[in-house]
C-alpha positions as CSV (number, residue, x, y, z in Angstrom):
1,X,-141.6,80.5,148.8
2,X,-140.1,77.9,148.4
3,X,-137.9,75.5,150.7
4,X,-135.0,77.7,151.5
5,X,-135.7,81.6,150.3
6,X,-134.0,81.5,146.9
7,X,-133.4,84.9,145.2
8,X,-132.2,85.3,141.8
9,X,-130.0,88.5,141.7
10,X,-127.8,90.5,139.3
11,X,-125.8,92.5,141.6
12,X,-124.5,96.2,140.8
13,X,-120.7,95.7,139.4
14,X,-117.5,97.6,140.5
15,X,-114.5,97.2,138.6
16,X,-111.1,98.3,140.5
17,X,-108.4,99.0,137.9
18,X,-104.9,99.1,138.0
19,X,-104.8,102.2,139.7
20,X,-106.0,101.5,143.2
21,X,-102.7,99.2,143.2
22,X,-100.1,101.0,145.2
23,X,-96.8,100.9,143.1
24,X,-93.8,99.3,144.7
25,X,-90.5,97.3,143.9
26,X,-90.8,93.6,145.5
27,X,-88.7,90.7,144.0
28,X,-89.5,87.2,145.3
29,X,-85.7,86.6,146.4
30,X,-85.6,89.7,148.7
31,X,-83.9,89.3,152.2
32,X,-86.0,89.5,155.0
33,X,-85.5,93.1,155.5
34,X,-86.6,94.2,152.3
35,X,-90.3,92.7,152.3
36,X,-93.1,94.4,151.9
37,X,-94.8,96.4,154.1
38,X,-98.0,95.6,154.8
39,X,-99.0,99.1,155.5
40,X,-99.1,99.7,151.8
41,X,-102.5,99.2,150.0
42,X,-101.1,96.9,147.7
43,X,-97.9,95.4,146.0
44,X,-97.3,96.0,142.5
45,X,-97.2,92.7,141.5
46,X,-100.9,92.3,142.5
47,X,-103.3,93.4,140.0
48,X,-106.9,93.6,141.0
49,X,-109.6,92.9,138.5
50,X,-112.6,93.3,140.0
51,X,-114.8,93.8,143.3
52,X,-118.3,93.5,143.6
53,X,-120.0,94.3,147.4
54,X,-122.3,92.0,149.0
55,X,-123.9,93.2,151.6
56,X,-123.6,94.4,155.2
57,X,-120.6,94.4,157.5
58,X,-119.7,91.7,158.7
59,X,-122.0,89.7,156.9
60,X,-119.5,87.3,154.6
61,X,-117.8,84.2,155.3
62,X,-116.2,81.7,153.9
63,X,-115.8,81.0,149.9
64,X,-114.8,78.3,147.4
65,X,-114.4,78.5,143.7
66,X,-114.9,75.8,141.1
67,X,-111.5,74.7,139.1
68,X,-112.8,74.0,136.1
69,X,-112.5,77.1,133.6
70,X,-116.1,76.5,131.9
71,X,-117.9,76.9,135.2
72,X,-116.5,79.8,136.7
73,X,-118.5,80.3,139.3
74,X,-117.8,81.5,143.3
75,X,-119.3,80.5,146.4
76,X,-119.1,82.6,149.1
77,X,-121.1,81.7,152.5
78,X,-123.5,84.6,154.6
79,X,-124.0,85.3,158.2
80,X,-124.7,87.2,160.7
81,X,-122.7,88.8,162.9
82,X,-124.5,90.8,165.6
83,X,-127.9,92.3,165.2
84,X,-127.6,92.2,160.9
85,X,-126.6,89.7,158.3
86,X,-128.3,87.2,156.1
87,X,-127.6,84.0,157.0
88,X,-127.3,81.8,153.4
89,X,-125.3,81.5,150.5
90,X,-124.6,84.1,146.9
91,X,-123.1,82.3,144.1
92,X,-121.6,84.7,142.1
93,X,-120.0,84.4,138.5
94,X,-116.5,85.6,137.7
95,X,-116.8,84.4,133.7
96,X,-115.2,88.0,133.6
97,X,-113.0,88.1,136.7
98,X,-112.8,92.1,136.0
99,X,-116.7,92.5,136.5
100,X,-118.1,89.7,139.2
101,X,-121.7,89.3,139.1
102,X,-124.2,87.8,142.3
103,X,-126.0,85.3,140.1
104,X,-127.9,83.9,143.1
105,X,-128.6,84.1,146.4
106,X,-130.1,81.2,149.0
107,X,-131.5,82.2,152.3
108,X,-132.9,79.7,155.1
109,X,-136.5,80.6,155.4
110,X,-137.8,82.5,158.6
111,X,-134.7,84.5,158.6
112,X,-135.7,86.3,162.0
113,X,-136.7,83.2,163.9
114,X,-133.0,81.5,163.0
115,X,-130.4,82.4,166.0
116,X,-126.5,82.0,165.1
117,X,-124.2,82.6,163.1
118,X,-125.8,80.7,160.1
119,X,-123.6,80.2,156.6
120,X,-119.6,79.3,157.3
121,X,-117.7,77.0,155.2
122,X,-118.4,76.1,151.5
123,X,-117.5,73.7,149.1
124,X,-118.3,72.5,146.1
125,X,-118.3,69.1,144.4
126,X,-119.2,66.6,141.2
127,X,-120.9,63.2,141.5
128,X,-122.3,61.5,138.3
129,X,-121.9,63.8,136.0
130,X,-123.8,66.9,138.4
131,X,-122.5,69.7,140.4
132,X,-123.5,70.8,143.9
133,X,-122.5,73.0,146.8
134,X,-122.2,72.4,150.2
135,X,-123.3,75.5,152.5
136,X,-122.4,74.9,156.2
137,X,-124.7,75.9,158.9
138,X,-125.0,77.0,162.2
139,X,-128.2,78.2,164.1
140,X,-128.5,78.3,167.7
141,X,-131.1,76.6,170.1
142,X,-133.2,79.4,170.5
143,X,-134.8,79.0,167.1
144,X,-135.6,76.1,164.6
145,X,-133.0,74.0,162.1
146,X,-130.3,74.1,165.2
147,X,-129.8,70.6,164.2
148,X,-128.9,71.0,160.9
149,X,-125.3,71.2,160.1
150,X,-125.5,71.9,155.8
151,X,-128.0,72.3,152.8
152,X,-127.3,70.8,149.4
153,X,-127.9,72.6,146.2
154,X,-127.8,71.6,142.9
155,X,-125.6,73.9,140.7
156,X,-125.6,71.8,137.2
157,X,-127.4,74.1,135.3
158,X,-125.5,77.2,136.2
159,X,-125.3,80.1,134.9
160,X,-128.7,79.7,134.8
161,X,-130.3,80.4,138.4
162,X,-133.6,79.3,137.7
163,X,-132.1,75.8,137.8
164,X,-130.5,75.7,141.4
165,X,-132.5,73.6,143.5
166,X,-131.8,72.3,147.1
167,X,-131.6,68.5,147.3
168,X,-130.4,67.8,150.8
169,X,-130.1,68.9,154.6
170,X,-127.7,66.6,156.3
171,X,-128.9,66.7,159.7
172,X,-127.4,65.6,163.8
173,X,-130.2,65.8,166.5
174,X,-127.2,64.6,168.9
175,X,-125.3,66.9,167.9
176,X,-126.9,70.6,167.6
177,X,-125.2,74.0,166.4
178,X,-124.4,72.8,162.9
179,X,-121.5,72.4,161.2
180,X,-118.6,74.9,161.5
181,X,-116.6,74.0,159.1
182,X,-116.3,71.3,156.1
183,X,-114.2,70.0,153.7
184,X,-115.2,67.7,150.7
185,X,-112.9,65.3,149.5
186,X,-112.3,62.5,146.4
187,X,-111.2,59.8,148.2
188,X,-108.8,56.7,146.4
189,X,-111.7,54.8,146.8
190,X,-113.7,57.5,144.4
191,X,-116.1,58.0,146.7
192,X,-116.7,62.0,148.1
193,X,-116.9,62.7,151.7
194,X,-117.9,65.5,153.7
195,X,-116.0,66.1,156.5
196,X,-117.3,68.8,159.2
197,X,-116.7,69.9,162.5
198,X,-119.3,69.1,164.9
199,X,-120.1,69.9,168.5
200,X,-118.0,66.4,169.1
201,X,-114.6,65.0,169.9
202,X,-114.2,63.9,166.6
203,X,-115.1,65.1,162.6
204,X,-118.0,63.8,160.8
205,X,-117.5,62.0,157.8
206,X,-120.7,61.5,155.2
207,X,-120.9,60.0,151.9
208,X,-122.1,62.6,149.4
209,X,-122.8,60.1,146.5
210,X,-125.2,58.3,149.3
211,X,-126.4,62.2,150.5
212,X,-127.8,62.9,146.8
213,X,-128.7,59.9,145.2
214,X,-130.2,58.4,148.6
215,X,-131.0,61.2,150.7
216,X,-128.5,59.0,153.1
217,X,-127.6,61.3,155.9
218,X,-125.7,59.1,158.4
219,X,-122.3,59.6,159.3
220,X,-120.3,56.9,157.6
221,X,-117.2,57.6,159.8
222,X,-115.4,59.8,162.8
223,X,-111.7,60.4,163.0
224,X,-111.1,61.6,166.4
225,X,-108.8,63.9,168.1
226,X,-106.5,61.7,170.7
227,X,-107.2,62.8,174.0
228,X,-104.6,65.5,175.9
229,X,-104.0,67.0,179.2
230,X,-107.5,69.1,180.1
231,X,-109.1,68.8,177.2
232,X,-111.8,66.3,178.4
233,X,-115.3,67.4,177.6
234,X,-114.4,69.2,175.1
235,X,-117.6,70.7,173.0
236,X,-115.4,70.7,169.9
237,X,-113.1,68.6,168.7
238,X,-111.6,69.7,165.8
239,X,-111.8,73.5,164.2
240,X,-110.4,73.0,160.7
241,X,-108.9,70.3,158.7
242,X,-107.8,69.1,155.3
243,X,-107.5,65.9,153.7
244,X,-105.1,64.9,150.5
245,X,-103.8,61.8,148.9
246,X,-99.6,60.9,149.8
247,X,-98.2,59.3,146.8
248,X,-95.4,58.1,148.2
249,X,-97.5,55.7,150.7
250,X,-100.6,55.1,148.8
251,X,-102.5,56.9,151.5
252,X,-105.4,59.3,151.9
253,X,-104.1,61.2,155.0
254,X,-106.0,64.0,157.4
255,X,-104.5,66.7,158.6
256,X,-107.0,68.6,161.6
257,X,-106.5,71.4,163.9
258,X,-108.3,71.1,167.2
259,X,-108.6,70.6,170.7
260,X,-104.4,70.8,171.9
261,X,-102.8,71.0,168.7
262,X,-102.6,69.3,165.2
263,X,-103.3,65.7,164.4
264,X,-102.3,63.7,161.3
265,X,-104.3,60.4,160.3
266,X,-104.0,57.4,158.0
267,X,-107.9,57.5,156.4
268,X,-107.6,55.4,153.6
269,X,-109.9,53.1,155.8
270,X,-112.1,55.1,156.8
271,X,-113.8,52.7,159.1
272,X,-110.1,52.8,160.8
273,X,-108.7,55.9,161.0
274,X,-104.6,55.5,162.3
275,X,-102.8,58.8,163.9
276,X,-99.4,58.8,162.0
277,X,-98.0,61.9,164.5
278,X,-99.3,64.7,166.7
279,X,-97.9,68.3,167.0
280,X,-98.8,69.0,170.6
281,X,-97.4,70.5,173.8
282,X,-96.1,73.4,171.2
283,X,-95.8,76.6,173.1
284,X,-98.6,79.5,172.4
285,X,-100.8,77.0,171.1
286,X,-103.6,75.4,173.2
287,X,-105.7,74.4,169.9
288,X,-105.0,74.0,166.4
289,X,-107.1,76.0,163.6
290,X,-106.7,75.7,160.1
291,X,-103.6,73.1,159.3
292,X,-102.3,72.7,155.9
293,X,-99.5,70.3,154.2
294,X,-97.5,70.8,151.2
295,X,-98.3,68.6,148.1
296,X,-95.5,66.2,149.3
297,X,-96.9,65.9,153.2
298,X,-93.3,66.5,154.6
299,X,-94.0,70.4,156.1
300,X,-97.4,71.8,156.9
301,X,-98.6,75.3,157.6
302,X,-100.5,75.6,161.1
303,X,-102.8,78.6,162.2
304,X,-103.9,79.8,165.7
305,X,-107.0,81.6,166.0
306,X,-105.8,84.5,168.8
307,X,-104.4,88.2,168.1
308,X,-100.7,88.3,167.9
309,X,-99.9,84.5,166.6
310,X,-98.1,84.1,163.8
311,X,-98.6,81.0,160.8
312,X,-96.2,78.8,162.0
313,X,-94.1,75.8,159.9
314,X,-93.6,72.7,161.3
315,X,-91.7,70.0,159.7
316,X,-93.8,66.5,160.4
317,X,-90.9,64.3,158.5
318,X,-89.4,63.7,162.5
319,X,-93.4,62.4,163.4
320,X,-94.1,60.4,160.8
321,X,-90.7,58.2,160.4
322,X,-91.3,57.6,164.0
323,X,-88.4,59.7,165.6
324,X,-90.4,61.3,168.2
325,X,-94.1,60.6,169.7
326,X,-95.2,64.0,169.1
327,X,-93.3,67.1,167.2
328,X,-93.5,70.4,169.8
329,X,-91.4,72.9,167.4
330,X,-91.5,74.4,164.7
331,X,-89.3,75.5,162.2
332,X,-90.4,78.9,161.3
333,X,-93.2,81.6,161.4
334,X,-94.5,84.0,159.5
335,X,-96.9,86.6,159.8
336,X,-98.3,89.9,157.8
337,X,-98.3,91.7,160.6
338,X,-97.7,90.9,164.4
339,X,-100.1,93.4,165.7
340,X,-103.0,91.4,164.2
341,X,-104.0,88.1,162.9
342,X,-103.6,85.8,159.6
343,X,-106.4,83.6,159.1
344,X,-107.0,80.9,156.5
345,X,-104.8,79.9,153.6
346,X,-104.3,77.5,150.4
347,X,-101.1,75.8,149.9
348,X,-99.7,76.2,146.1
349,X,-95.9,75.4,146.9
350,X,-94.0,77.4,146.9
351,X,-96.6,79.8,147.6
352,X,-98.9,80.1,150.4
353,X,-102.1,82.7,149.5
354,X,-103.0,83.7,153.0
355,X,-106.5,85.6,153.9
356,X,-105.2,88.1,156.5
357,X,-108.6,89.6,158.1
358,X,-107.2,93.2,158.7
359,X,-103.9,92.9,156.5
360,X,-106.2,91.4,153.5
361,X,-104.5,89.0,150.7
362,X,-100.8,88.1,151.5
363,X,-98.8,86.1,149.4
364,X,-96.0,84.1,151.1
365,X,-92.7,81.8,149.4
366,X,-92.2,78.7,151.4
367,X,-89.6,77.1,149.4
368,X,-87.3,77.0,152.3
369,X,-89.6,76.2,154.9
370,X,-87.1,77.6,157.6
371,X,-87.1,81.1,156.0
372,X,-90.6,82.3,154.3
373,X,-90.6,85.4,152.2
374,X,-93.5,87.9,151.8
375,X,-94.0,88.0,148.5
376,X,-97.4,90.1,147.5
377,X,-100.2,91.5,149.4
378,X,-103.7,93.7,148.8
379,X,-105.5,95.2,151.5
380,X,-109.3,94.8,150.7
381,X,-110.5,96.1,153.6
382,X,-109.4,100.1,155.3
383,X,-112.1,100.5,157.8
384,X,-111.0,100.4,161.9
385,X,-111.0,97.3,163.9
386,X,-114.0,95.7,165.8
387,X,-114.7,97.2,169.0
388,X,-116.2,93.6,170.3
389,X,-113.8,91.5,172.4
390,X,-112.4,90.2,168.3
391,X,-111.1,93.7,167.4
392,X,-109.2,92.1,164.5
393,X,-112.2,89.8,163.2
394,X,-112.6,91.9,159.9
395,X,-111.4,92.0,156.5
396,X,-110.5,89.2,154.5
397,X,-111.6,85.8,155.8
398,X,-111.8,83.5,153.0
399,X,-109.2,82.6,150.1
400,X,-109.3,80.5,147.1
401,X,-106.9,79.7,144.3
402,X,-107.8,78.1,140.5
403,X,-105.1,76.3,139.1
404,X,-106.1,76.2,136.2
405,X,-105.1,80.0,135.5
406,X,-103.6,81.2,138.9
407,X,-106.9,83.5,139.2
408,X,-106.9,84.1,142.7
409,X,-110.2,84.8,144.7
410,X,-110.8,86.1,148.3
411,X,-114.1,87.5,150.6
412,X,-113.9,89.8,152.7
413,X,-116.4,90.0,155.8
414,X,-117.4,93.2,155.0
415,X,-116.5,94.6,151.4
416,X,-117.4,91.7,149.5
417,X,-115.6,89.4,147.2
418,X,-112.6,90.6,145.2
419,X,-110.5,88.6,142.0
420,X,-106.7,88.9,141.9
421,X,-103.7,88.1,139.5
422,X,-100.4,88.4,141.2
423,X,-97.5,88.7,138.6
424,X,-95.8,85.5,137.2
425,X,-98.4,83.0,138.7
426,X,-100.2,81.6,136.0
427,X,-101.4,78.4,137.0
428,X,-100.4,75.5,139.6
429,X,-99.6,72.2,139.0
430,X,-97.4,70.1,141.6
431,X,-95.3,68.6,139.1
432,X,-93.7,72.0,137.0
433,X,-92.4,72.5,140.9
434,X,-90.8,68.6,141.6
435,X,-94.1,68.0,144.0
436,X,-96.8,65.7,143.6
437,X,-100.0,67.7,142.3
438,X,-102.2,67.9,145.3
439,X,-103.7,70.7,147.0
440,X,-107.2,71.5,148.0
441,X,-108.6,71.2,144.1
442,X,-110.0,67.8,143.8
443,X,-110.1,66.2,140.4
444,X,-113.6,64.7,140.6
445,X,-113.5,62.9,137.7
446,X,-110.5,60.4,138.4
447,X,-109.6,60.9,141.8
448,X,-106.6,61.8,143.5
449,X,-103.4,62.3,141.7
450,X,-100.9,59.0,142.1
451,X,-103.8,56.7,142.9
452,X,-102.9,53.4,140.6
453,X,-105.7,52.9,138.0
454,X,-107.3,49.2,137.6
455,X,-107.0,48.5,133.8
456,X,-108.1,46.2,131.4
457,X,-105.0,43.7,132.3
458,X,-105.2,43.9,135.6
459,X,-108.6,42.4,135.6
């Protein structure tokens, strides 16, 4: 064994046709009272291509897919939730989106003797010409590793599994119970950052490049969340965030949900993080979750992790040209559902793709930010509710989008990962929409889009 249990799998495949796809009329312009219902299976402008299960209940996280079309490969994160789960990471392939295949599968050794939740977030990224994957971890104090926060693999030589190897554990002894979640991120200055959550009042930045080339594990930089009313003491500062280059400004901005609301920060120095405006004192929400701008960082999409909330819209333009201290409204909210919960979500203005845990894949149109339009759902998941004190933590928890061909890829926490095409989305880029061409793909070869390029000349 080696370090990490590493099992090279070809899972059993299960192709979902056409025909599990409940057929309904839905137009993207429909007034508010002729959206879907969500109590249907499926729209028919979703087609589902494939489904492959991966394991028990309950048992699978977060995912991330890679952008570029000749590695097409999913990451999807593994935990345990209760008495069962593996607690780890399956890479599967979806070179054939209809018939999705677990290529591989990466277990922390000594499953039994590791307390916790285990694999979260995932993320992948490129430095010098490799590939890797960023697995976040969490293990409790009752058993060993509850110090580390993420492993490392190497994914270069995929599809071929014999190749993965694990090159890193990044690592805080001041800071046990891992890392909840993480984003990785091409910064102007072309370096790539991790960014986690940590048991802190702040997120941990790392430098990746230094990580694999090094085995550097410090933190290189925190970005804090402003203190509030109560929320002194605070074990965790931040739950979620994102981080995306602003064209307009020249800036590499953060955008984190966390203790008392949303926070927006000026990173570009690192070193010096600056808060351009807060989104706090907002009624029903004592702490942000997963936060999300559109390409031109003028609206963002916020999400509060409790039954009943809805995704609500703010408009930060009033924050950031200094007009108010802190922005305490929104200006619209959407949900699938009100009797349960939406959960995390990628921004492809218009559209937002939402993971909806018991109301599945939900597709949403934001181009007026004051009225949003369902415009597409699946249900991937038909069993009952938990009967823990989370009755709606199931179904679909993570959600990822390629831009490349508008193939759209989701987990569910208990019926495994599922590929999607939804009718007249065929790709993503910023600019066929008027928008700068940001999102959560990174383009790890030249950096963020806008960034000016030092040429020959300028030298």
């Amino acid at each position: 064994m080696i370090s990490g249990k590493q099992e090279q799998m070809v899972a059993g495949r299960t192709v979902l046709g056409a025909g599990l796809v409940a057929l309904m009329a839905l137009a993207a312009a429909l007034p508010a009272a002729s959206q879907v219902e969500v109590m249907e299976r499926g729209s028919s402008n979703m087609d589902v291509l494939g489904h492959v299960p991966l394991g028990p209940r309950l048992s699978i996280s977060d995912m991330d897919v890679e952008q570029e079309l000749h590695r097409p490969f999913a990451y999807v994160g593994r935990m345990q939730y209760g008495p069962v789960g593996p607690k780890g990471l399956d890479i599967v392939s979806i070179a054939d989106p209809e018939h999705p295949e677990v290529l591989y599968r990466w277990r922390i050794e000594d499953q039994d003797l590791h307390t916790g939740t285990g694999g979260m977030d995932v993320k992948h990224f490129k430095w010098n010409d490799r590939y890797y994957v960023v697995q976040s971890l969490q293990f409790g104090q009752g058993g060993p590793n509850s110090d580390m926060g993420a492993v490392v693999l190497d994914v270069t030589g995929l599809p071929d599994a014999s190749t993965v190897r694990e090159v890193a554990r990044i690592r805080e002894p001041d800071l046990p119970g891992g890392f909840h979640n993480i984003f990785v991120y091409k910064h102007s200055n072309m370096n790539v950052y991790l960014v986690a959550t940590v048991s802190g009042p702040f997120a941990a930045v790392y430098d990746l490049g230094a990580v694999v080339e090094h085995g550097t594990m410090t933190r290189v930089a925190e970005i804090p969340v402003p203190p509030q009313d109560g929320s002194a003491g605070s074990r965790r500062g931040y739950h979620d965030f994102y981080l995306g280059y602003h064209p307009d400004t020249g800036t590499d901005r953060f955008y984190g949900g966390g203790t008392g609301g949303y926070y927006v920060y000026d990173v570009t120095d690192l070193a010096n993080p600056s808060l351009l405006t807060q989104i706090v004192g907002v009624s029903g929400v004592r702490g942000g979750h997963t936060f999300t701008p559109t390409p031109d960082g003028n609206f963002a999409v916020a999400e509060t992790e409790y039954r009943y909330a809805p995704l609500r819209i703010f408009d930060l333009r009033p924050g950031l040209n200094g007009e108010v201290s802190a922005i305490r409204r929104p200006v619209a909210a959407w949900t699938a559902n009100w009797e349960n919960l939406v959960h995390n979500h990628e921004v492809r203005w218009p559209y937002v793709f939402v993971s909806g845990y018991l109301d599945g894949l939900v597709v949403f149109n934001m181009m007026d930010p004051t009225n949003p339009i369902t415009v597409g759902h699946y249900d991937t998941y038909l069993g009952p509710p938990n009967t823990d004190r989370y009755p709606v933590f199931n179904g679909t928890f993570g959600v990822d989008v390629r831009n490349a061909d508008g193939l759209i890829v989701v987990s569910d926490m208990s019926t495994g990962l599922w590929t999607f095409r939804m009718e007249g989305f065929q790709g993503w880029n910023g600019e066929n929409w008027g928008m700068p061409n940001v999102s959560s793909a990174q383009d790890w070869d030249n950096g963020p889009t806008g960034v000016p390029r030092v040429t020959t000349d300028d030298q």
